[in-house]
N, C-alpha and C positions, 0 to 999 in steps of 0.2 A: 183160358190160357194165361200163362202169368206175363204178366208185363215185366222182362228182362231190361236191365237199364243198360242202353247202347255202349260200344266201347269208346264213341268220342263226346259221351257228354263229360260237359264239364263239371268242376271239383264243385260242390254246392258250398257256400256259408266262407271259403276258400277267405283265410287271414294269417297273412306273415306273423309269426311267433313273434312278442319284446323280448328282448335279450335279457331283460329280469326276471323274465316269470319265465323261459324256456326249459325244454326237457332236457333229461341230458343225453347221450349217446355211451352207447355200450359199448366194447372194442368185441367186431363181428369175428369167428373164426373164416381160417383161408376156405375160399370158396361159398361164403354166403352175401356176397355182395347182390348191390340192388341190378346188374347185368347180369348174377348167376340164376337170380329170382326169376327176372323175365324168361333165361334160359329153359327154365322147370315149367313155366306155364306155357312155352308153346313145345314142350318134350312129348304132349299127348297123353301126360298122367292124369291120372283118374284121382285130384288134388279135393274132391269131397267127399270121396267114398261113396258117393248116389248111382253110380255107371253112367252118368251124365242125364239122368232125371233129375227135374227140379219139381219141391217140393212147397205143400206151403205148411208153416210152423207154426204151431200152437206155443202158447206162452210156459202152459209145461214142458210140453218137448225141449223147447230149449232152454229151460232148468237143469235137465238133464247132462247138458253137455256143459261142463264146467271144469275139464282137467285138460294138461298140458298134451295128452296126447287124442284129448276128444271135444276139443274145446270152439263153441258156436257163438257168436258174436251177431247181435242185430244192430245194423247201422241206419237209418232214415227209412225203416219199413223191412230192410231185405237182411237176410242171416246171409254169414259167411262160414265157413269152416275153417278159421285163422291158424292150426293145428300143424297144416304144412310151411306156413310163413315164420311161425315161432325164431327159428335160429335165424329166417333172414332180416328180422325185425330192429332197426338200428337203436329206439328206446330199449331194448329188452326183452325176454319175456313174460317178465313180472309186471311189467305196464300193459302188458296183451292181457294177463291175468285179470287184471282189474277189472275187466270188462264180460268176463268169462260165462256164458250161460246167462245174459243177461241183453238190455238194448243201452250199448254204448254211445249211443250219438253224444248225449253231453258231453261223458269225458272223451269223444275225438274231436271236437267241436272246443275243446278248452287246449288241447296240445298237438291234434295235426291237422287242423281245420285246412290249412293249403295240398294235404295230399289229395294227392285224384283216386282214390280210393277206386272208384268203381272202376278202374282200369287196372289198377295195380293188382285186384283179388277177384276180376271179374272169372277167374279158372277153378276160384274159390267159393260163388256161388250156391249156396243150398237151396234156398228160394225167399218167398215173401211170406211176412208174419200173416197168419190166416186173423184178418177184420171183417167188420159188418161189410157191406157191399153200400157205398157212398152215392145221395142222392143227386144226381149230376140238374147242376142250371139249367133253366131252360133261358138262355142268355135272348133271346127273340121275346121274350116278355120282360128280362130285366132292362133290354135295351125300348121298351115302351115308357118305361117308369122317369127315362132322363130327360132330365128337362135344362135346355142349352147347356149340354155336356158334362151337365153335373150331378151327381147319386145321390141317393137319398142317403139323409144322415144317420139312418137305422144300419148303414153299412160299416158307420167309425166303429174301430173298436172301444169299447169302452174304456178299456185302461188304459187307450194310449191319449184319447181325448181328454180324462181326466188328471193325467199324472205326465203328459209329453206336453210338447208346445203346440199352443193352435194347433188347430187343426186345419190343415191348405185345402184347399177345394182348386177347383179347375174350370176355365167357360171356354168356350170358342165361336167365332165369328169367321165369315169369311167376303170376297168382293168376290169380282167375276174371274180371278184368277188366282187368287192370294187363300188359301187355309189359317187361321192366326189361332193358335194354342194358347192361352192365355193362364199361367198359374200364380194362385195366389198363394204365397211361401205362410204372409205375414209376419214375416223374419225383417231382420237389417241389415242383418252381417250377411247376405247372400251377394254371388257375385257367380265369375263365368262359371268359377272353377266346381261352383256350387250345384251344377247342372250338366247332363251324361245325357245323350240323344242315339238314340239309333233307330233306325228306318230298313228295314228289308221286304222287298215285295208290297202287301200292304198291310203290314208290321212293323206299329210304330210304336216306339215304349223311350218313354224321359226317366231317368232318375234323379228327384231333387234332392241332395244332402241337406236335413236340417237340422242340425245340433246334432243328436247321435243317432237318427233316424232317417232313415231313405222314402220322402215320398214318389209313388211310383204310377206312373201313367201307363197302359198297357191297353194299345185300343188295335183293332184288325180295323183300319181304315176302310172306309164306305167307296170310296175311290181312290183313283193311282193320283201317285204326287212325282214332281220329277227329283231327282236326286238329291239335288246340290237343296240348303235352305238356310235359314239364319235364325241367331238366336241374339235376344237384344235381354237387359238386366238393368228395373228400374228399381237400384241398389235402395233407393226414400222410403220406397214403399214394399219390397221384398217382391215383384212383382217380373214374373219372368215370359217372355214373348218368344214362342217360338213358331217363324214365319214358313208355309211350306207353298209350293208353287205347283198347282193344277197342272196333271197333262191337258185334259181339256178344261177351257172356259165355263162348265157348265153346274148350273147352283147343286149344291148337297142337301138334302132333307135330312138327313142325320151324318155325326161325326163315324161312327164307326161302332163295331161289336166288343164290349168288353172281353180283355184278355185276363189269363189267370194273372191272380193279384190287385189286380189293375183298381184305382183311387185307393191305396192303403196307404199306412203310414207304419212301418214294421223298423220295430229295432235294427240296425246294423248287422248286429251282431247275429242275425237270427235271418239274414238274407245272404240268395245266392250270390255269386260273380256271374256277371255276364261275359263273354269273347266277343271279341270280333277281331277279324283275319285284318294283320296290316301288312303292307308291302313292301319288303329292304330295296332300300334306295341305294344306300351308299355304304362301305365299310372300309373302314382305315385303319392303320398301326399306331398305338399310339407310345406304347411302348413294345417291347421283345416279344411280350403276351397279354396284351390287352388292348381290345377295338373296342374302334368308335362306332359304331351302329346307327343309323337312320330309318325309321321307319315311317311307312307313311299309310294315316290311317284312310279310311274307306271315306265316298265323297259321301255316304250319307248316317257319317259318325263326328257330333260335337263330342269332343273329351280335352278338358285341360288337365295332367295331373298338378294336386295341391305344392306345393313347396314341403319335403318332409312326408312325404306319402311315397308309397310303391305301387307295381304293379304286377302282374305275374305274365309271363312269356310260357306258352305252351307249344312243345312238337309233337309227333307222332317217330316215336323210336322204336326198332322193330318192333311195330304195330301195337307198341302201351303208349299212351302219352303221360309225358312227366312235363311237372310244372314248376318254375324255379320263380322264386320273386327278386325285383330287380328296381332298381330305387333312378327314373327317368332322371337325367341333367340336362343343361343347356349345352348348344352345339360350339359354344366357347366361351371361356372367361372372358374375353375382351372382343368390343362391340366391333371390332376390323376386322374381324377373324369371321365372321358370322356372311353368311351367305345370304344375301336379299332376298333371293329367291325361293327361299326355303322359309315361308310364314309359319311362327310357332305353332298355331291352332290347327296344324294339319298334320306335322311332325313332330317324331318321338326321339329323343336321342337316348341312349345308353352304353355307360361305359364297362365292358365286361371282358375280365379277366377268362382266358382260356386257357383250363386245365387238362392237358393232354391226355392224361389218364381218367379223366374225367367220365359222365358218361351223358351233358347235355350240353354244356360248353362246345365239346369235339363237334357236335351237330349242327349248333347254331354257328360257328362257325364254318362251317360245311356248306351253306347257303348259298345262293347265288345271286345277283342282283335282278330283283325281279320275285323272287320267293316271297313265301307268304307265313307268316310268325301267328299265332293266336295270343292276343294282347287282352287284359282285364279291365275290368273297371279298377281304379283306383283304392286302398286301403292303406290306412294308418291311423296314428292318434295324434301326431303333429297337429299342435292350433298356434295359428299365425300370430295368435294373440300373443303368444308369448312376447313376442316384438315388443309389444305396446310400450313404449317410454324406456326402452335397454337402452343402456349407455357404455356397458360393456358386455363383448360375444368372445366367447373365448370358442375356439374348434379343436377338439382332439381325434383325428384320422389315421387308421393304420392301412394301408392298401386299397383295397377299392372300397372302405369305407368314407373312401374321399370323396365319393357320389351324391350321399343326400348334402355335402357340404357344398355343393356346386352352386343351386339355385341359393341355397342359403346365403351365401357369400355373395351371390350378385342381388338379391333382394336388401340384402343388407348395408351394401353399397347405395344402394339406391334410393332405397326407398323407408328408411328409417332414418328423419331429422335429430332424433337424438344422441342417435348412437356417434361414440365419441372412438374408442380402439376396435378393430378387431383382430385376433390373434391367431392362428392358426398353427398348429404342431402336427405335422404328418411324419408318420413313423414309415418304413420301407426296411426290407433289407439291404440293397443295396441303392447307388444311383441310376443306375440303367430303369429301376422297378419303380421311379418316382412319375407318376401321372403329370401332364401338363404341367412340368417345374418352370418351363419358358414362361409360359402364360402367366403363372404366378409372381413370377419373378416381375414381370411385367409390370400385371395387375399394382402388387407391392409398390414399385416404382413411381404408379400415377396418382396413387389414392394414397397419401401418409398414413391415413387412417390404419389400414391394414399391416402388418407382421406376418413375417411367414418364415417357419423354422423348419429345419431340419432334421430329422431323428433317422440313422441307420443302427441295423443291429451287425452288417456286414460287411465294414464299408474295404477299399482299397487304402493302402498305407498313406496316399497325398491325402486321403479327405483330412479338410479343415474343421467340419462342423461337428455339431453332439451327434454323438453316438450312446448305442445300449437299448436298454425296453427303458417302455414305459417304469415310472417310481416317483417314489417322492421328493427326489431331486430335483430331476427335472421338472415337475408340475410346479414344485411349492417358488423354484424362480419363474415359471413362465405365467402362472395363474395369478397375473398383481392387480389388482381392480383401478382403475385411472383413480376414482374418489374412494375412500374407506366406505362409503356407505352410497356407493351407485349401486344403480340395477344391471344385475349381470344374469348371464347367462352361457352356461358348458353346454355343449352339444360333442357326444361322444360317439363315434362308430369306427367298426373294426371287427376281426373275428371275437368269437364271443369270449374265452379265457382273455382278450385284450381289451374289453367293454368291462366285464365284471371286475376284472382289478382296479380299472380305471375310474369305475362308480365309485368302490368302495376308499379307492385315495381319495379322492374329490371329497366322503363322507368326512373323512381323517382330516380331510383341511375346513374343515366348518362348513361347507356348499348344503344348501339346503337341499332337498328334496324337489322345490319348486324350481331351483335354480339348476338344476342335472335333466337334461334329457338325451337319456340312451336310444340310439337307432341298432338296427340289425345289419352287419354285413351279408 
């Protein structure tokens, strides 16, 4: 029998596109939108031509199918028959082409790595590439081989031991109540944000980010632990503690049964997303069409996202799930504002524009207090480093690309001795659409340090401030470095025609390469 992939697992390898390297979008004719798509897949049509047999696919057979109107696609093992999706395809169909009669996983994995594919084409289904038949572990003899929680080094992969960083290993200990997961990064730049916990039943899996590689703990625990636990980060030594508490008092002879993947060190780029379901706490107006969002994650989930990282938000919409990525902020610019009760390590805030015509906005906004949101591990290429010794931050935001400048701006405030201005330019179309302008305004007010400008494309006839898009006017006065030769740094986000024009002024005005970093609205 083939193994069909469920319709709620999640998108695998799942990464927000950079706004430099992105695909572009095709103008769809009427009625081929992404709600007419779903509309087709539950119509009861026969969208593979099989009469709903699945098959498995020889590497010729699917040679064969390489034209627009017969065209088969292998993505991570399984073919689809992408042939009826062609016209609702927002890249085109000359990017479906590309892949045609062939195993596309790289190029979807290079430009839609965030879609949930196996929902969206699961009506689409041919079946599974016909492979040898795989020798399955006998995980009861590899779990004889471990010795105090740690695998044999015959398990590293080679090239990532000889060509990646250290390699981290893993030990554990425990008292008569206490389980202690002990990882050794041999990093320095490790910290909370550098480590991802999640515990279900007794499934327990750590993910440690180190430099561009996810080490991964993946163990079915030998016994129940209770929920709640802690995770402690000895930044000297890269060395990471994560404490779990016994239901019962009673010793363990071994930690647990290895899980798939489990003591690897795999590329980034080359690993799935994990979910886990959080809970809306709270939602507010922040402006005409845009909420504040509170979500609160599971008690037996550590996740801090990075500063300049995102995460993906997934629903189930007439029964496909679609998954949007969404860049977390703090629950206010100003530390008054902030609710005591509300500790960040538990809470997610997000600030999200809703599109009425939309087709996941309308949803997420649809919720109710007490729903439950499927939240990701965290992705981007933001490195904090960039901080190191800036003396000048310049932020260029158009609408809710005001988001990843949230934490930025209070990390900046805060926690960088050297930084001397910071300057901010948010563009809107009008004033009603300006995000937390009180807050800002505020902000500005306490900290000299800070600038905050104005930009409408729309404004009413009393407005006093600049107006127009983005140009070279406006940048080449607002981009002035405090010393001709400090360390600066642009930080650009907006939709993406307001990112790539924005880059390429910046170029125009001498900004290096190292000195521009573009986010994604």
């Amino acid at each position: 029998m083939l193994n069909v992939p469920s319709q709620s697992f999640p998108a695998p390898r799942s990464q927000q596109r950079v706004a430099s390297g992105g695909r572009s979008k095709v103008p769809l004719k009427q009625g081929r939108s992404l709600m007419d798509w779903i509309r087709l897949t539950k119509s009861g049509k026969d969208l593979t031509g099989l009469k709903g047999r699945l098959i498995e696919v020889t590497e010729e057979e699917l040679k064969k199918h390489n034209k627009k109107d017969d065209c088969w696609i292998c993505i991570r093992g399984f073919v689809y028959n992408v042939s009826p999706y062609m016209e609702y395809h927002p890249g085109g169909e000359d990017e479906l082409m590309r892949a045609a009669g062939s195993d596309g996983t790289e190029l979807f994995d290079q430009v839609h790595r965030w879609v949930n594919y196996e929902s969206m084409l699961k009506e689409c289904l041919v079946g599974r590439m016909a492979i040898k038949p795989a020798v399955l572990k006998d995980y009861r003899e590899e779990e004889k081989k471990v010795l105090n929680g740690m695998l044999p080094k015959s398990q590293v992969t080679d090239t990532l031991a000889k060509e990646g960083p250290s390699y981290p290993s893993y030990d554990w200990f425990q008292t008569n109540s206490l389980v202690t997961i002990a990882i050794y990064t041999k990093q320095k730049d490790i910290n909370l944000d550098s480590i991802i916990v999640d515990h279900q039943d007794d499934s327990f899996r750590a993910e440690t980010i180190i430099k561009d590689c996810l080490y991964l703990i993946h163990i079915g625990l030998s016994h129940e632990v209770q929920e709640d636990f802690s995770v402690r980060v000895v930044e000297s030594v890269g060395k990471i503690e994560i404490v779990l508490k016994k239901k019962e008092n009673t010793s363990w002879d071994f930690l647990g049964h290895p899980l798939e993947n489990h003591n690897s060190l795999i590329p980034r780029k080359d690993t799935g997303l994990y979910y886990r379901k959080c809970q809306l706490i709270s939602k507010e107006n922040v402006t005409h069409d845009t909420r504040l969002f509170c979500l609160m994650l599971p008690p037996s989930t550590h996740l801090q996202v990075p500063i300049g990282q995102h995460v993906y938000l997934k629903l189930p919409i007439t029964g496909t799930e679609i998954v949007k990525p969404y860049t977390p902020v703090s629950g206010s610019l100003l530390s008054e504002f902030k609710e005591p009760v509300l500790p960040n390590n538990k809470y997610i805030y997000f600030l999200i524009k809703i599109y009425h015509t939309g087709l996941f906005t309308p949803e997420l906004d649809r919720l109710q207090i007490g729903d439950f949101v499927s939240v990701s591990s965290p992705e981007g290429n933001f490195k904090i480093s960039k901080f190191q010794e800036l003396e000048d931050l310049f932020l260029l935001a158009a609408g809710t690309g005001f988001t990843p400048m949230v934490k930025i701006l209070n990390y900046a405030l805060t926690d960088i001795p050297s930084l001397r201005k910071v300057k901010l330019m948010f563009f809107n179309k009008t004033e009603d659409d300006i995000i937390w302008r009180s807050q800002l305004e505020k902000l500005a007010f306490k900290d000299k340090r800070l600038d905050v400008e104005f930009v409408l494309s729309a404004p009413i006839s009393e407005w006093n401030g600049k107006q127009g898009h983005i140009s070279p006017a406006l940048l080449s006065e607002f981009l002035k470095r405090n010393l001709d030769k400090s360390k600066v740094l642009v930080c650009i986000c907006g939709p993406v025609p307001f990112t790539e024009q924005g880059v390429r002024l910046l170029q125009d005005l001498n900004f290096s390469k190292n000195e521009i970093h573009s986010f994604t609205a």
